[in-house]
C-alpha positions as CSV (number, residue, x, y, z in Angstrom):
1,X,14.5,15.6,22.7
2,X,12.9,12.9,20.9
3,X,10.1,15.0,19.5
4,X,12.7,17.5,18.4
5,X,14.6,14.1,17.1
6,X,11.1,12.9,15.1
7,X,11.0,16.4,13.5
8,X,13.8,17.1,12.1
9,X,13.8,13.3,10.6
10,X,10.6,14.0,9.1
11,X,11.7,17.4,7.9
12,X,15.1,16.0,6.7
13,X,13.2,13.1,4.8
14,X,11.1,15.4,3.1
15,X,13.7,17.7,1.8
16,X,15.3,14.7,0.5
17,X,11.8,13.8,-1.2
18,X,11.4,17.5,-2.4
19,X,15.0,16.8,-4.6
20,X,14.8,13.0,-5.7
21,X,10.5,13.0,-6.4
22,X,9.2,16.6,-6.4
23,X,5.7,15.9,-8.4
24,X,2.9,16.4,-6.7
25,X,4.1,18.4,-3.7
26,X,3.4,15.5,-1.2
27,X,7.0,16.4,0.6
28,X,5.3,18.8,2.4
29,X,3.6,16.7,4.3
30,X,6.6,15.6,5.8
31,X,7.9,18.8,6.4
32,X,4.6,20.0,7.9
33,X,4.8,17.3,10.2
34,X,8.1,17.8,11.2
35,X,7.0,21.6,12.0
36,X,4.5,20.2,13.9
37,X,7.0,17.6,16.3
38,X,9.3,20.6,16.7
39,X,6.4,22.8,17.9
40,X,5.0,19.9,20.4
41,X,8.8,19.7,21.4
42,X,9.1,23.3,22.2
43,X,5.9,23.6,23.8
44,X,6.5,20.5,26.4
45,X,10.2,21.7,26.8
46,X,9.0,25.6,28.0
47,X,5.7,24.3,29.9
48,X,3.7,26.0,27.6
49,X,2.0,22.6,27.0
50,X,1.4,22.1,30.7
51,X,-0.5,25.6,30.4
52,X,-3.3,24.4,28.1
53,X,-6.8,23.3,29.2
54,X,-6.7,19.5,29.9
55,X,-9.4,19.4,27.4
56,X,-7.2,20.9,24.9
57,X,-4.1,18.5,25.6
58,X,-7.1,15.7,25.6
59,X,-8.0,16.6,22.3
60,X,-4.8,16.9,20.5
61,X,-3.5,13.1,22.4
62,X,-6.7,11.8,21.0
63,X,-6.7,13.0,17.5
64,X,-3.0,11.8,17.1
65,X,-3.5,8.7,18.5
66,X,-6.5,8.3,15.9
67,X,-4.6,9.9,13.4
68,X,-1.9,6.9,14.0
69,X,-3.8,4.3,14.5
70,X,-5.4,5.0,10.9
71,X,-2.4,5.5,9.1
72,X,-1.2,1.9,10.7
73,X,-4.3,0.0,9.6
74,X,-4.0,1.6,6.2
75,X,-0.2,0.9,5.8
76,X,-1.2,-2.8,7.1
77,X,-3.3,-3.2,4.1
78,X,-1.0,-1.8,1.7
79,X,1.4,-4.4,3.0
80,X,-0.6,-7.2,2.9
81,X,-0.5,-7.3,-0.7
82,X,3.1,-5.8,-1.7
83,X,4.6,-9.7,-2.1
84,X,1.6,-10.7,-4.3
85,X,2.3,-13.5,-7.2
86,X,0.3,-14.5,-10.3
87,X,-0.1,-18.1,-10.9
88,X,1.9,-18.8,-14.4
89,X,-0.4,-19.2,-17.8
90,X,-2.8,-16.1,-17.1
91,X,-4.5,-14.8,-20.5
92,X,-3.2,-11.3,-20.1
93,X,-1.3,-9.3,-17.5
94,X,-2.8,-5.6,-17.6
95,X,0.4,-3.2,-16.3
96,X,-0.4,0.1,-15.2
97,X,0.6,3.4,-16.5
98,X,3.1,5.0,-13.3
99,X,4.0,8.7,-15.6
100,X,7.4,9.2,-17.5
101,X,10.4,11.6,-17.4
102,X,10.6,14.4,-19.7
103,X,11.6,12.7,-22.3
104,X,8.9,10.6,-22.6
105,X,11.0,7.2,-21.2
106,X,9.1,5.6,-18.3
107,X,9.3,7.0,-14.9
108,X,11.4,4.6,-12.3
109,X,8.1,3.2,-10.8
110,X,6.9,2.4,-13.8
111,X,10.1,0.8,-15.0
112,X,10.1,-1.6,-12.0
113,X,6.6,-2.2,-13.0
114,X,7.6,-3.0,-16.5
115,X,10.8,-4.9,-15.5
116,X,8.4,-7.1,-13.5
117,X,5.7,-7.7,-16.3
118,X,8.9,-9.1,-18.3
119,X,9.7,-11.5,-16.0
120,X,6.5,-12.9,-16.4
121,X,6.0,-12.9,-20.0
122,X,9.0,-14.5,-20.6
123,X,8.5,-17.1,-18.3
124,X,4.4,-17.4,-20.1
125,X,4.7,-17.1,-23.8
126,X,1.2,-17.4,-24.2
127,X,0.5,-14.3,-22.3
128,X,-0.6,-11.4,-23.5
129,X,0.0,-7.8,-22.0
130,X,-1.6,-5.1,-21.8
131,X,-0.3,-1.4,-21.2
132,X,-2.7,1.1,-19.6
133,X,-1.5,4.7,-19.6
134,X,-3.1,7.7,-21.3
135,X,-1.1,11.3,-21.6
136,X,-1.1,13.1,-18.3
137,X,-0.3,16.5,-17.6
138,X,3.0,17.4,-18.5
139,X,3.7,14.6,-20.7
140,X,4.7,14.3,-24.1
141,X,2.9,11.2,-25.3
142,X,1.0,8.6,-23.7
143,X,1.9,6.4,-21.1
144,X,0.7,3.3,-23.0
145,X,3.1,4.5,-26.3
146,X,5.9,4.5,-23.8
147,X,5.8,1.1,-21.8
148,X,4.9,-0.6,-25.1
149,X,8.3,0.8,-26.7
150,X,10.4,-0.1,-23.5
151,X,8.7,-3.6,-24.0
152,X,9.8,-4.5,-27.5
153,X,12.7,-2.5,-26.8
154,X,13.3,-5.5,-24.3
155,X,12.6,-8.7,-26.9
156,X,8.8,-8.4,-26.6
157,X,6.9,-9.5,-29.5
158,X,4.6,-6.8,-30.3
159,X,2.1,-9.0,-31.5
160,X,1.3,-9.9,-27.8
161,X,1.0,-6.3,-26.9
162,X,-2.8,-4.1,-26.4
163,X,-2.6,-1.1,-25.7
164,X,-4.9,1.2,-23.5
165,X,-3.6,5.0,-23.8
166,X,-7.0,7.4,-22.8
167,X,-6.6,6.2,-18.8
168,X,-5.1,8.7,-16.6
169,X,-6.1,7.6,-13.2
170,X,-5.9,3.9,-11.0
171,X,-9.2,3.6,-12.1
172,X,-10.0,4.6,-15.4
173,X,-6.6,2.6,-15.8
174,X,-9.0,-0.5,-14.3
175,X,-12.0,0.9,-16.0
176,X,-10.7,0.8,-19.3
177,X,-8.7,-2.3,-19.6
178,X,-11.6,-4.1,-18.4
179,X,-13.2,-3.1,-22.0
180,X,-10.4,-4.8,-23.8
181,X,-9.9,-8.2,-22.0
182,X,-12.1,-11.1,-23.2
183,X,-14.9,-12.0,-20.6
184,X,-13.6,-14.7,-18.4
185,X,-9.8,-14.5,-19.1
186,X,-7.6,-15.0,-16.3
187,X,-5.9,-11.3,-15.5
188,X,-3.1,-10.2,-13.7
189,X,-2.8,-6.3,-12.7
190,X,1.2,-5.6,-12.6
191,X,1.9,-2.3,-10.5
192,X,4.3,-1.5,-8.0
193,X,4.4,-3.0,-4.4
194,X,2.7,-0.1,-2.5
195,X,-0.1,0.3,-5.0
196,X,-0.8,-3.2,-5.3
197,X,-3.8,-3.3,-2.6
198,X,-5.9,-0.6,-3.9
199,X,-5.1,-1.3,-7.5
200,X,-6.5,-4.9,-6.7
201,X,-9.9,-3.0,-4.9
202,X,-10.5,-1.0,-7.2
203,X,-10.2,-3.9,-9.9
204,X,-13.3,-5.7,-8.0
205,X,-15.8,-2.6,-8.2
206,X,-14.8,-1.8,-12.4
207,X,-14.8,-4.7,-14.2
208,X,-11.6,-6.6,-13.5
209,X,-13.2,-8.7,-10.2
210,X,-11.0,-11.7,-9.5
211,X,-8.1,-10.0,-10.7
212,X,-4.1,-11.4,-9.7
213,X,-1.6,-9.2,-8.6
214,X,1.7,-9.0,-9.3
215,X,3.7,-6.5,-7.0
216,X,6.8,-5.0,-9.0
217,X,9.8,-3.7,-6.6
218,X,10.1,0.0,-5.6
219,X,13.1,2.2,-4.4
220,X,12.9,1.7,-0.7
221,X,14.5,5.1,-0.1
222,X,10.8,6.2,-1.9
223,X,8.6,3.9,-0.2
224,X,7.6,5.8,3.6
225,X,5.8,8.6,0.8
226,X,4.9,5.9,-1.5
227,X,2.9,4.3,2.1
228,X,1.7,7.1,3.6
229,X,0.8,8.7,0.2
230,X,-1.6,5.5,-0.4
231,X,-3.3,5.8,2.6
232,X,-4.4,9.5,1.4
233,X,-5.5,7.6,-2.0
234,X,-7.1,4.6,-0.6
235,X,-9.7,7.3,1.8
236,X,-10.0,9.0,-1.0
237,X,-11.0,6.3,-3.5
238,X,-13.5,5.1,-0.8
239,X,-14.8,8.1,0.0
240,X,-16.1,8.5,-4.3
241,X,-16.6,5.0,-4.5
242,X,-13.9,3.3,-6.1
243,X,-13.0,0.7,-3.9
């Protein structure tokens, strides 16, 4: 019963991803793992499991178990930087782009990550930010154009705003931003709490080395994808050599 109990969790959670935070498609994961509990359920529950070759049982135990093990040293290193804090009276914090809604407002990540660089900027008048977000697909004007409005919107001086808007990955966003901060200045990269880690790696290989962070909230109810989505990104970002 539990694996039945696992399944339709994981299945439940990502219909509930498929409504609130469709882009991408990532829900499916959930759902194809929830598929995959039922199935294991079924199968141990009608002795069709016991019927296997021992190798065979072997090999699926040991591929999950490596599977989870993985996924648990990944999500341990996207934790160990989701609390991070900047020391006050950096030179410029550099917040990343995070997409926006239709009408070209910022997303909700990327309003937590604004909300966050606002904090800071208020409490460091001498600080200047930088917005790093070009036009992705689907979008109706850059992500840069957008945080910077929200910004001054929110009793910003625009004078202490750069802006970045050709970027549209982590690490062109890096890559980019690196080109417009003065060599030596102390930097702070604002992005949300489950992005943090690899935001901050990726900073070390392109430019931004010795980077801050400063880890904005998310919505909890988002953050199992947000984790197990950042594990996917962090192999990846290895595997071409980001980070």
């Amino acid at each position: 019963m539990a694996l039945f109990a696992l399944g339709a969790a994981s299945a439940a959670y990502g219909a509930l991803m498929a409504v609130l935070y469709p882009a991408g498609g990532f829900f499916l994961v959930w759902i194809a793992l929830g598929a995959a509990l039922a199935a294991l359920g079924w199968a141990r529950r009608t002795s069709r499991w016991a019927c296997l070759a021992a190798w065979v049982r072997g090999l699926v135990v040991g591929c999950s178990a490596v599977v989870l093990l993985a996924v648990c040293a990944l999500c341990g290193l996207v934790a160990s930087a989701a609390s991070a804090t900047p020391p006050a009276g950096l030179d410029y914090l550099v917040v990343l782009g995070a997409g926006l809604q239709p009408d070209g407002t910022p997303s909700e990540a990327l309003t937590y990550r604004l909300d966050a660089a606002l904090d800071y900027l208020d409490d460091n008048p001498e600080t200047t930010c930088l917005v790093s977000g070009g036009q992705g697909a689907g979008e109706v004007r850059a992500e840069a154009d957008a945080m910077a409005e929200y910004l001054v919107a929110h009793g910003l001086d625009e004078g202490r705003l750069v802006r970045e808007d050709r970027s549209t990955t982590t690490a062109e966003n890096v890559r980019n931003s690196a080109g417009l901060v003065e060599p030596g200045a102390a930097v702070a990269i604002v992005t949300n709490d489950f992005h943090l880690y690899r935001a901050l790696r990726i900073a070390e290989r392109n430019g931004l080395a010795g980077a801050h962070g400063l880890a904005a909230p998310s919505n909890p109810l988002y953050l199992p994808q947000a984790a197990l989505r950042e594990c996917a990104a962090i192999v990846k970002d290895a595997l071409v050599g980001n980070i």
